[in-house]
VOPAGU-2260 file (C-alpha; in pm, 1 decimal, decimal comma):
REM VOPAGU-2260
SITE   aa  ch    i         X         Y         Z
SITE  UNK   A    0     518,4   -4796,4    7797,8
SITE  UNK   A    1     817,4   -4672,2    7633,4
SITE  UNK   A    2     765,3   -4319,1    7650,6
SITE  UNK   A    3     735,1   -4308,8    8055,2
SITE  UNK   A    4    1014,1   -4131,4    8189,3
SITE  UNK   A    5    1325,5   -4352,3    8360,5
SITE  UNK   A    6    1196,7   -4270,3    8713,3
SITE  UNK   A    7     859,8   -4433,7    8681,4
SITE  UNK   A    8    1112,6   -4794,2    8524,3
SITE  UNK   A    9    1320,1   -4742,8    8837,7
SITE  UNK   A   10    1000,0   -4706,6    9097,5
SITE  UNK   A   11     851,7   -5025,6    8952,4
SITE  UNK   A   12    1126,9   -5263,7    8961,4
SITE  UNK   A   13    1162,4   -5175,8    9325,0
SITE  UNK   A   14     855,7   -5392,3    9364,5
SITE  UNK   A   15    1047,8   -5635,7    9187,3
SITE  UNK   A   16    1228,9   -5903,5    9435,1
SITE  UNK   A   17    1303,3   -6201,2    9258,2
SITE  UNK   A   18    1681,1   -6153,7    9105,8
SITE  UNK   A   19    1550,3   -6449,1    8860,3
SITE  UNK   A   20    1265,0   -6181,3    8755,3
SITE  UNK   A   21    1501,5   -5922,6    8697,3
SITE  UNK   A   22    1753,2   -6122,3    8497,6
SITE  UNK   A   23    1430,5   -6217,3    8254,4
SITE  UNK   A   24    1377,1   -5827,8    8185,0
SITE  UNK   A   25    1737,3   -5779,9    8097,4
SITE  UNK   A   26    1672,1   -6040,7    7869,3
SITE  UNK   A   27    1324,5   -5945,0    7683,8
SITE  UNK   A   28    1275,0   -5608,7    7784,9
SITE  UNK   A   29    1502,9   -5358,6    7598,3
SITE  UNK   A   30    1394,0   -5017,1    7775,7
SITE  UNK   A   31    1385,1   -5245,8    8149,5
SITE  UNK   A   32    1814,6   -5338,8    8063,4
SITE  UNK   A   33    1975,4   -4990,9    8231,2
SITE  UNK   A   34    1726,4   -4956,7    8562,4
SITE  UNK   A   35    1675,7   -5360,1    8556,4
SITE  UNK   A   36    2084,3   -5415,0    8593,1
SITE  UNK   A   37    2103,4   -5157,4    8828,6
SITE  UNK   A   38    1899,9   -5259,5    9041,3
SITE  UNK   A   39    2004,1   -5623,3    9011,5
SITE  UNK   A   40    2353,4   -5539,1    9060,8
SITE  UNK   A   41    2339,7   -5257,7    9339,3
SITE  UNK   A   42    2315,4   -5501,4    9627,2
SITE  UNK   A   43    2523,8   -5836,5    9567,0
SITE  UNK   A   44    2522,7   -6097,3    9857,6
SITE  UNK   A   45    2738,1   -6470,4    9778,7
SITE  UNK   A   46    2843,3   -6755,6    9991,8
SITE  UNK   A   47    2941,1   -7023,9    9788,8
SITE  UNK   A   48    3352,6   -6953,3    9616,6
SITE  UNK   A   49    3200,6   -7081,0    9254,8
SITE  UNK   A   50    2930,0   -6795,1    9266,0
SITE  UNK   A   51    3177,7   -6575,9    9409,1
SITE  UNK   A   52    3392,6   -6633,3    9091,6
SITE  UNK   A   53    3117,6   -6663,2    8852,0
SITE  UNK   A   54    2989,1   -6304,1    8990,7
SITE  UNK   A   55    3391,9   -6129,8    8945,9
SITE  UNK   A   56    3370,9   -6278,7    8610,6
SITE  UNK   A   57    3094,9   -6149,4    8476,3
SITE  UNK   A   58    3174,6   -5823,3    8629,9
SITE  UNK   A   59    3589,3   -5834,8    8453,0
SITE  UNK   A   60    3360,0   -5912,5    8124,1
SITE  UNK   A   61    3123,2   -5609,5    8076,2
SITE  UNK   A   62    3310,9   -5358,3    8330,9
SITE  UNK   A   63    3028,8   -5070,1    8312,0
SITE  UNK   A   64    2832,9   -5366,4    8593,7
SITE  UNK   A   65    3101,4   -5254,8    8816,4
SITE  UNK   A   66    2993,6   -4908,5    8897,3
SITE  UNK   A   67    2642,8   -5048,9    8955,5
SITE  UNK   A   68    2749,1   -5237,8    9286,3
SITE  UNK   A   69    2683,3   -5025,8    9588,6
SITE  UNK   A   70    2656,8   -5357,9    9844,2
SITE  UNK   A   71    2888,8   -5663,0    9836,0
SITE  UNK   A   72    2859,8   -5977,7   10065,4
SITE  UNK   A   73    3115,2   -6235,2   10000,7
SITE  UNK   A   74    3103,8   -6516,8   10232,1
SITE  UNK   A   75    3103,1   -6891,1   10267,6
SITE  UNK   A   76    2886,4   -7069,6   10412,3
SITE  UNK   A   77    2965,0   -7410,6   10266,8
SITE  UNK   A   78    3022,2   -7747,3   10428,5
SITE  UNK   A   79    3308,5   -7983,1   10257,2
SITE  UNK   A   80    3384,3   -8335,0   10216,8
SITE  UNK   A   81    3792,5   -8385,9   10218,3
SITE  UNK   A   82    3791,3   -8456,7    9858,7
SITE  UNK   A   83    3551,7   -8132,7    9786,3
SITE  UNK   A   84    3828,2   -7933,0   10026,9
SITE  UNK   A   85    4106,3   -7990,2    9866,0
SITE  UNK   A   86    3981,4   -7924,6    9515,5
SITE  UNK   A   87    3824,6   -7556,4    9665,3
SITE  UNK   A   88    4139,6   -7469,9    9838,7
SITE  UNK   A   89    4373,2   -7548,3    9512,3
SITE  UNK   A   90    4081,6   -7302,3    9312,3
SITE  UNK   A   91    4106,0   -7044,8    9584,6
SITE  UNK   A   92    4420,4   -6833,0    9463,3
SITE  UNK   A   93    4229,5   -6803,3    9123,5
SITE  UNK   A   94    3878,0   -6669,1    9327,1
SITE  UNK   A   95    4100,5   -6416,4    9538,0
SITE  UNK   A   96    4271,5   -6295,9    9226,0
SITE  UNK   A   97    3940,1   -6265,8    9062,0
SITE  UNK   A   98    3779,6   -6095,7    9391,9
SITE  UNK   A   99    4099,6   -5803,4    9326,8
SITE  UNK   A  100    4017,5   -5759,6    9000,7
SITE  UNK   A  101    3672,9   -5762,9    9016,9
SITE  UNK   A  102    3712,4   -5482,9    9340,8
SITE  UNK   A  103    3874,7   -5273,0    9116,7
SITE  UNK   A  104    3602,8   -5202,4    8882,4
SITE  UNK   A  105    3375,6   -5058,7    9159,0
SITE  UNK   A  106    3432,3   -4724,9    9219,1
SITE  UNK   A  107    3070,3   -4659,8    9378,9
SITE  UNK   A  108    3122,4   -4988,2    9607,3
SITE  UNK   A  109    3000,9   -4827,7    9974,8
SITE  UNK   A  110    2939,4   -5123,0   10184,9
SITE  UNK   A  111    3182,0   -5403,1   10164,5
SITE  UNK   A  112    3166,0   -5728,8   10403,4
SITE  UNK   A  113    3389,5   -6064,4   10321,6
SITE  UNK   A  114    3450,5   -6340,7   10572,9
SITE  UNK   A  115    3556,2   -6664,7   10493,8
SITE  UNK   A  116    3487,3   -6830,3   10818,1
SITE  UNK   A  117    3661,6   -7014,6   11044,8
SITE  UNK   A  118    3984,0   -7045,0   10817,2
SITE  UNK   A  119    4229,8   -6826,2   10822,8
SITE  UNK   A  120    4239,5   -6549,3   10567,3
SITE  UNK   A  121    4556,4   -6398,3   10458,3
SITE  UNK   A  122    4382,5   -6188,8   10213,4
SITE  UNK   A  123    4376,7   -5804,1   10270,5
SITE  UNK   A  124    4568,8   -5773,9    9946,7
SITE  UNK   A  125    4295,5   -5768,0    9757,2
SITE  UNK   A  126    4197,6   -5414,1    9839,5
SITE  UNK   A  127    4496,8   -5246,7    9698,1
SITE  UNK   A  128    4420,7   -4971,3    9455,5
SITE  UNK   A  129    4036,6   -5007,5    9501,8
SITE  UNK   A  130    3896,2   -4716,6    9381,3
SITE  UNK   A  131    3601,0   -4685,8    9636,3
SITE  UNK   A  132    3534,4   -4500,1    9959,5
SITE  UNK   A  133    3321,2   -4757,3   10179,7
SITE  UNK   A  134    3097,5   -4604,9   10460,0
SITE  UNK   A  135    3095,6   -4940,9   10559,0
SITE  UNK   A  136    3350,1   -5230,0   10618,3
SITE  UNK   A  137    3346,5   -5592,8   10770,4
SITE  UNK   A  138    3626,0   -5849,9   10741,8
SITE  UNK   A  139    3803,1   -6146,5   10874,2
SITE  UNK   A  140    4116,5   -6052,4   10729,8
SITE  UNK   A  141    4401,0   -6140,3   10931,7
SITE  UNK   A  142    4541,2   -5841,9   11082,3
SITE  UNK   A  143    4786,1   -5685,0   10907,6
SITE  UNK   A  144    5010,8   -5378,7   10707,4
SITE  UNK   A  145    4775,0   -5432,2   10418,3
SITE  UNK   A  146    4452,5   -5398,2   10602,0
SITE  UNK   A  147    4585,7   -5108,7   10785,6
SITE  UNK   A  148    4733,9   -4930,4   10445,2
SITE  UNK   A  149    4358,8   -4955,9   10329,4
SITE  UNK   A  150    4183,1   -4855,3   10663,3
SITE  UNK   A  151    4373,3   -4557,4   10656,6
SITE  UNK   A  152    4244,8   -4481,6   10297,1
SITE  UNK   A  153    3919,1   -4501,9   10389,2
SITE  UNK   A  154    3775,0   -4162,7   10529,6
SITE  UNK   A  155    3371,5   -4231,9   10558,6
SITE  UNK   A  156    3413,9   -4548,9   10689,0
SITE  UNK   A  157    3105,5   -4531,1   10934,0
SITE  UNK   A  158    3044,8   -4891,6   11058,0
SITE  UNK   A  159    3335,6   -5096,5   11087,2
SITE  UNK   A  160    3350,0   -5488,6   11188,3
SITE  UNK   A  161    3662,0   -5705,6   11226,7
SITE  UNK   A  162    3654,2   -6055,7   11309,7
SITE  UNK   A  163    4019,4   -6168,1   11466,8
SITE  UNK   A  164    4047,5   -6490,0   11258,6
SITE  UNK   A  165    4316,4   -6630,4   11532,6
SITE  UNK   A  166    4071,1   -6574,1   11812,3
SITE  UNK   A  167    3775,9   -6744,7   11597,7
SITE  UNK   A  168    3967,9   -7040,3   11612,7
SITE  UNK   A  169    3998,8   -7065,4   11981,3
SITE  UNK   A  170    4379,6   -6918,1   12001,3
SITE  UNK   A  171    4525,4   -6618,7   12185,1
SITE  UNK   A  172    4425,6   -6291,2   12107,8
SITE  UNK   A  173    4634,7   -6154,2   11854,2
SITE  UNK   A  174    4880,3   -5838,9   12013,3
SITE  UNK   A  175    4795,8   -5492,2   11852,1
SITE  UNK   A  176    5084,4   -5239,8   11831,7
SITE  UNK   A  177    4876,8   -4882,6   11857,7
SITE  UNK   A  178    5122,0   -4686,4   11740,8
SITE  UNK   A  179    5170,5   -4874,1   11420,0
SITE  UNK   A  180    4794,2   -4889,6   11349,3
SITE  UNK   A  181    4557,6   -4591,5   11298,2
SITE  UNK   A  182    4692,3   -4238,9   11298,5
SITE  UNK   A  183    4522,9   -3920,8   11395,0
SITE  UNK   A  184    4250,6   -3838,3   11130,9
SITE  UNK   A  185    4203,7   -4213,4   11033,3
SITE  UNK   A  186    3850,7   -4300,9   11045,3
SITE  UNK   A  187    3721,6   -3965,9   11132,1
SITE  UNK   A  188    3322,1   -4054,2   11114,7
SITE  UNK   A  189    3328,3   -4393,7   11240,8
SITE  UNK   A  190    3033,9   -4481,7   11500,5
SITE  UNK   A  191    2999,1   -4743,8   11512,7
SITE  UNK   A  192    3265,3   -5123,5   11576,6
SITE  UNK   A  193    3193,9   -5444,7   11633,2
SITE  UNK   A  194    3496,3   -5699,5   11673,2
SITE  UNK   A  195    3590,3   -6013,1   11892,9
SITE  UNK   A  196    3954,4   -5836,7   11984,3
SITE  UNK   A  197    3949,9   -5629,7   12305,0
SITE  UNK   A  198    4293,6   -5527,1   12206,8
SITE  UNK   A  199    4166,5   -5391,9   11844,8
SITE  UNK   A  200    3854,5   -5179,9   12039,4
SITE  UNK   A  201    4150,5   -5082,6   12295,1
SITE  UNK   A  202    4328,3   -4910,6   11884,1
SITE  UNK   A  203    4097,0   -4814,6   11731,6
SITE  UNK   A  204    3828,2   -4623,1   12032,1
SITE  UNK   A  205    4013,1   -4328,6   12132,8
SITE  UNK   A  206    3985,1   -4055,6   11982,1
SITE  UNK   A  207    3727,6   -4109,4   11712,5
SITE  UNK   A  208    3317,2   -4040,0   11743,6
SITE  UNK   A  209    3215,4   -4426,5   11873,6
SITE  UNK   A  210    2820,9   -4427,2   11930,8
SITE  UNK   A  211    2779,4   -4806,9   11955,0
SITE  UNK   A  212    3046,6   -5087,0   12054,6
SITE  UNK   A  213    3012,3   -5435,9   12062,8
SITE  UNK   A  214    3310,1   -5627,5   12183,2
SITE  UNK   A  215    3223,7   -5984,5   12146,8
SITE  UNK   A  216    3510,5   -6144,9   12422,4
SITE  UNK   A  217    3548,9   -6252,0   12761,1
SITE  UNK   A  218    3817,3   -6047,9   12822,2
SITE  UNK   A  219    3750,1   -5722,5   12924,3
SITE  UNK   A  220    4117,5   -5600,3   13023,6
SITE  UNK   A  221    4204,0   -5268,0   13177,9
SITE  UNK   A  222    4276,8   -5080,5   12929,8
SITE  UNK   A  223    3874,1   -5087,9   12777,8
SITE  UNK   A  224    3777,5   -4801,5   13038,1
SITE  UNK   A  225    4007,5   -4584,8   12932,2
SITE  UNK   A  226    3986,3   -4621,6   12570,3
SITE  UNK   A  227    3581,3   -4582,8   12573,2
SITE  UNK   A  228    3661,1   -4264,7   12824,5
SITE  UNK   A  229    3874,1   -4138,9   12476,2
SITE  UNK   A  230    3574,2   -4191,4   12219,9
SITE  UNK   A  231    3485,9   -3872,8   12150,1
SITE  UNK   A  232    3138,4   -4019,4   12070,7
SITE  UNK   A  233    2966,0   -4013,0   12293,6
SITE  UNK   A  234    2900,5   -4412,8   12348,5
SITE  UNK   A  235    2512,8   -4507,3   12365,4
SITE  UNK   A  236    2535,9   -4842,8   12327,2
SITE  UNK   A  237    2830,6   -5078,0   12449,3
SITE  UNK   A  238    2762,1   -5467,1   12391,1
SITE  UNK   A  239    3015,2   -5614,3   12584,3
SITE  UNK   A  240    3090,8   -6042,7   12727,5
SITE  UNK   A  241    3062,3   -5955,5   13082,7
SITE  UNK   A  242    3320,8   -6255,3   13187,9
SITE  UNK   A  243    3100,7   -6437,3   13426,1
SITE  UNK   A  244    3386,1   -6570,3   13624,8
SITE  UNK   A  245    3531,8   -6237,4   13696,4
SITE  UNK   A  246    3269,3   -6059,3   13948,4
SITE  UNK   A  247    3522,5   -5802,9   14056,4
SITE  UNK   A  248    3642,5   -5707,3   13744,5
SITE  UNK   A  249    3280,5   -5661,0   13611,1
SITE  UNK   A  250    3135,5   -5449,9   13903,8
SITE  UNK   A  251    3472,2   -5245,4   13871,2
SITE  UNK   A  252    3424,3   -5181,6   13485,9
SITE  UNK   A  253    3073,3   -5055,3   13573,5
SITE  UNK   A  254    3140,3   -4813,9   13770,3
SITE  UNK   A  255    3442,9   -4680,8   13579,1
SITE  UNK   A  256    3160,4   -4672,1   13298,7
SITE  UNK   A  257    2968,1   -4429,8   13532,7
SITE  UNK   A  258    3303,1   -4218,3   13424,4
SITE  UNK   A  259    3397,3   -4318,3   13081,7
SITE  UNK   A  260    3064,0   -4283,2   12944,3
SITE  UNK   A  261    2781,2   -4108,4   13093,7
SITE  UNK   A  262    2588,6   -4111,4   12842,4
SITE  UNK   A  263    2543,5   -4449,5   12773,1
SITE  UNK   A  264    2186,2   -4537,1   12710,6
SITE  UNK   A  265    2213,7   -4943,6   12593,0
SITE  UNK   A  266    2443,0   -5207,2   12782,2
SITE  UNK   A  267    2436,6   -5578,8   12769,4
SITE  UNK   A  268    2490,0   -5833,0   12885,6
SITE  UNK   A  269    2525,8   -5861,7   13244,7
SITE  UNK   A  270    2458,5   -6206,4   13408,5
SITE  UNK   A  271    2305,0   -6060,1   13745,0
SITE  UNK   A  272    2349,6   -6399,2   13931,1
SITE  UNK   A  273    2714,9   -6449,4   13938,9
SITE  UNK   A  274    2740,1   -6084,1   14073,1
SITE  UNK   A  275    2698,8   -5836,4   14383,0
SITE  UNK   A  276    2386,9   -5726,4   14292,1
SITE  UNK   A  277    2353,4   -5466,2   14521,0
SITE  UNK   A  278    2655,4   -5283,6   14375,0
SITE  UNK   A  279    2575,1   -5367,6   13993,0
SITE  UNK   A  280    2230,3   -5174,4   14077,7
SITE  UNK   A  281    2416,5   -4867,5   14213,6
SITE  UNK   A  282    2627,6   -4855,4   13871,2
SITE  UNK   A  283    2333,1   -4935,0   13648,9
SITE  UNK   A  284    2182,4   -4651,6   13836,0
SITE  UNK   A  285    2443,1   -4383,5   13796,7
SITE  UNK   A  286    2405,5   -4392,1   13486,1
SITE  UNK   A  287    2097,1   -4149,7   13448,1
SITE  UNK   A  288    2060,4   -4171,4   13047,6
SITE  UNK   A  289    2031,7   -4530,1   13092,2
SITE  UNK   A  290    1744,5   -4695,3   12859,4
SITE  UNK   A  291    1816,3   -5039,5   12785,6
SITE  UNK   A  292    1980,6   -5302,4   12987,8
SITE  UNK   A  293    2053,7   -5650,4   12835,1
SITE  UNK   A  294    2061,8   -5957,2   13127,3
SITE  UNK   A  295    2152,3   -6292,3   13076,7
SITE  UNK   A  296    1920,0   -6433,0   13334,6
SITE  UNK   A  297    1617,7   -6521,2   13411,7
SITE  UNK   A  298    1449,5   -6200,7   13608,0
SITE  UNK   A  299    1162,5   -6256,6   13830,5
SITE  UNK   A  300     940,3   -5970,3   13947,1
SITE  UNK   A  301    1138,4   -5890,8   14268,4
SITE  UNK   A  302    1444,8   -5794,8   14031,9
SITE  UNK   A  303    1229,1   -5606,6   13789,5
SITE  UNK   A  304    1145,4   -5381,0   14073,6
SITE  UNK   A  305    1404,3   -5336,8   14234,8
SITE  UNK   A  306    1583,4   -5240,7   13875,9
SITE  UNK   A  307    1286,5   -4985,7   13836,9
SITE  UNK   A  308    1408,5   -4837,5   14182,7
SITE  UNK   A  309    1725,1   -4822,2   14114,4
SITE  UNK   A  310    1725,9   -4691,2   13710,9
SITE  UNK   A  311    1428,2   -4469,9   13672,0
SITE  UNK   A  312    1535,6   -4395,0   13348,6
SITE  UNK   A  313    1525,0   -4742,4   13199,3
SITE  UNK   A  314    1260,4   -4831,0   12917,8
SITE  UNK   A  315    1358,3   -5178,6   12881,7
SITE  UNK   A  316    1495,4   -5492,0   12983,0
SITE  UNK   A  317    1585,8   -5769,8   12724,5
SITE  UNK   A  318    1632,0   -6095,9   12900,9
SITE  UNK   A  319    1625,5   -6489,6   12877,9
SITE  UNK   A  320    1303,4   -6628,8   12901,3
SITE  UNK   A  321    1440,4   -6966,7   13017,4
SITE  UNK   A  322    1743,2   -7105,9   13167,4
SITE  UNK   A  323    2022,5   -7225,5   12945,5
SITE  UNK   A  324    2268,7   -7086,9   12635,8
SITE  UNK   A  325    1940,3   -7108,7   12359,8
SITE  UNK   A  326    1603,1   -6993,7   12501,1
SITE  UNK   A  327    1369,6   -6719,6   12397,5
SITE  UNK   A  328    1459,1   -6356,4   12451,1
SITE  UNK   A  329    1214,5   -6124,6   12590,9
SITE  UNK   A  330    1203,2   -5711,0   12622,9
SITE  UNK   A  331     964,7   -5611,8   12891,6
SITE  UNK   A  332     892,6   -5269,8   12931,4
SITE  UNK   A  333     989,6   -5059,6   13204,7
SITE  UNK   A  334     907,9   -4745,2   13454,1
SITE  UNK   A  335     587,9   -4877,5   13458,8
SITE  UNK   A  336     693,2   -5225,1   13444,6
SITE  UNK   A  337     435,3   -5402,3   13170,1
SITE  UNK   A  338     387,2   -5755,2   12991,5
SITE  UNK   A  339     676,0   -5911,1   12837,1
SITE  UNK   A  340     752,8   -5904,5   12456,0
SITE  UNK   A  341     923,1   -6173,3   12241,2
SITE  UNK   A  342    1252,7   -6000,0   12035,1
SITE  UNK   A  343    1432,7   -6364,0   11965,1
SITE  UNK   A  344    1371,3   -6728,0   11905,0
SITE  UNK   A  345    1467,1   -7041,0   12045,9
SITE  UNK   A  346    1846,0   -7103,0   11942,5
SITE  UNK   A  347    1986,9   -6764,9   11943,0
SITE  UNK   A  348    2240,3   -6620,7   12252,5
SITE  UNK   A  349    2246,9   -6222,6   12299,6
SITE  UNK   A  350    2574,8   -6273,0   12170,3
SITE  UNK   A  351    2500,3   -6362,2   11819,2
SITE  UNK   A  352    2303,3   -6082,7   11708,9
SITE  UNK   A  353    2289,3   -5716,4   11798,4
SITE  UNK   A  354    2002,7   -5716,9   12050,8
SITE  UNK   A  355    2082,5   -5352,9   12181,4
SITE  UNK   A  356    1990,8   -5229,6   11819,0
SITE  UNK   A  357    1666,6   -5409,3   11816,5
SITE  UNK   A  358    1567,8   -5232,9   12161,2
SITE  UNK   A  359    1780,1   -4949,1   12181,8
């Protein structure tokens, strides 16, 4: 066995699953150590701060594991007792520091994503002088002139995600000065944005090649049209919180879409019965390249067809199955309509997952 070449080591141990299995033939096997770590290491995914800190550790300690780490997930997922929280909040300076270090020593790193939750993270600092060009980034980092010094360092960023902390909380959304933020040439290749911050989409959209957009708020605004008119994308898929409340605003924002981006081939999600359906039809229907429509309704058979008439391009519809925030999510097939197909489960909202790239 140890005279087969390195390739055939690396092909098997990508049958290999279990990290627990891998660590054992770092251990025993002395030709399995070099394609064994690296695969171990290439994809790293932690949600508890003590394996956070354990993992920068071990990477400070024998350095060379650094360049192994393509993928890193740090996020927690932990529920605290008050005594529990006060002792992890007087150890989390130490983790952070750690977490800078430990970013440091991975110049290969190409898909970073940390969010701490629902506290506040005053963090960015950690990715000064990281050595790595990410093609893609999500944080919960509270918006500032550190994040911004590193997005603008950060060329092949493809697939971007921010999280406004502030907003996760249930306060105002947090103002976004454009002209202090991105510059022309920042984030030349990025496609593709998800964030909760209509003012952040309103940045960071023009002028840069935006395929897919998912804006998880209420709050449309004004300026949204406009900015998705300036993606020089074009946009395919735009995953938007229709604001329920706000009919006109809604049926206006679809028809400036007809506009802004007609070329858009996924949108979601549109609750049909708080609207003029009549007119929601004629936008859905001016928009030729249409595919896949996201509802957040019920649809019974007389809407189906009357959505085939209108949007002879669609493919699919992805709907609610039953009434109520947590229900099953259905696609059904379109232009011939056919029998429904289950995409989610009981408990899920087209708002906490991306539905439109299941379907689209």
């Amino acid at each position: 066995m140890a005279t087969l070449p390195i390739e055939l080591y690396q092909e098997i141990l990508e049958h290999v699953d279990r990290r627990r299995d891998l660590c054992s033939l770092i251990r025993v096997a002395q030709t399995l150590r070099a394609p064994a770590q690296a695969r171990l290491y290439r994809a790293i995914e932690v949600r508890r701060h003590d394996h956070t800190d354990a993992f920068c550790r071990a990477i400070l300690q024998a350095t060379h594991l650094g360049a192994l780490v393509l993928s890193l997930t740090i996020s927690s997922d932990e529920q605290w007792r008050l005594g529990d929280l006060w002792q992890f909040q007087s150890a989390m300076p130490q983790v952070w520091y750690n977490i800078a270090r430990a970013l440091r020593k991975m110049p290969r790193l190409e898909v970073l994503r940390i969010k701490s939750g629902p506290h506040a993270n005053e963090n960015s600092w950690v990715l000064k002088e990281c050595p790595f060009l990410l093609k893609e980034f999500q944080c919960d980092f509270t918006f500032g002139n550190e994040l911004i010094t590193f997005l603008r360092t950060q060329p092949r960023i493809s697939s971007m995600s921010w999280i406004d902390p502030d907003k996760q909380r249930g306060r105002s959304e947090r103002a976004i000065d454009q002209s202090a933020f991105l510059a022309e040439g920042d984030l030349p290749v990025l496609r593709r944005l998800v964030t909760n911050s209509t003012t952040f989409a309103v940045a960071v959209v023009p002028g840069r090649p935006i395929t897919t957009l998912r804006v998880l708020s209420e709050a449309i605004g004004e300026n949204l049209g406009p900015s998705i008119g300036a993606s020089t994308g074009p946009l395919h898929c735009l995953d938007i919180v229709f604001p329920f409340h706000q009919q006109e605003a809604t049926q206006r924002f679809l028809s400036d879409l007809v506009r802004q981006a007609p070329h858009l081939r996924t949108l979601g999600a549109i609750k049909l019965r708080r609207t003029n359906v009549r007119q929601i039809f004629d936008a859905l229907g001016a928009l030729r390249d249409l595919r896949t429509l996201v509802l957040w309704d019920r649809v019974d058979q007389q809407t189906l067809v009357s959505l085939e008439a209108a949007c002879p391009s669609l493919e699919a519809i992805v709907c609610l199955f039953q009434d109520g925030m947590h229900g099953h999510f259905v696609r059904i097939p379109m232009n011939p309509i056919r029998e429904p197909q289950l995409v989610r489960g009981r408990g899920s909202s087209p708002l906490e997952g991306p539905i439109t790239e299941h379907v689209s």
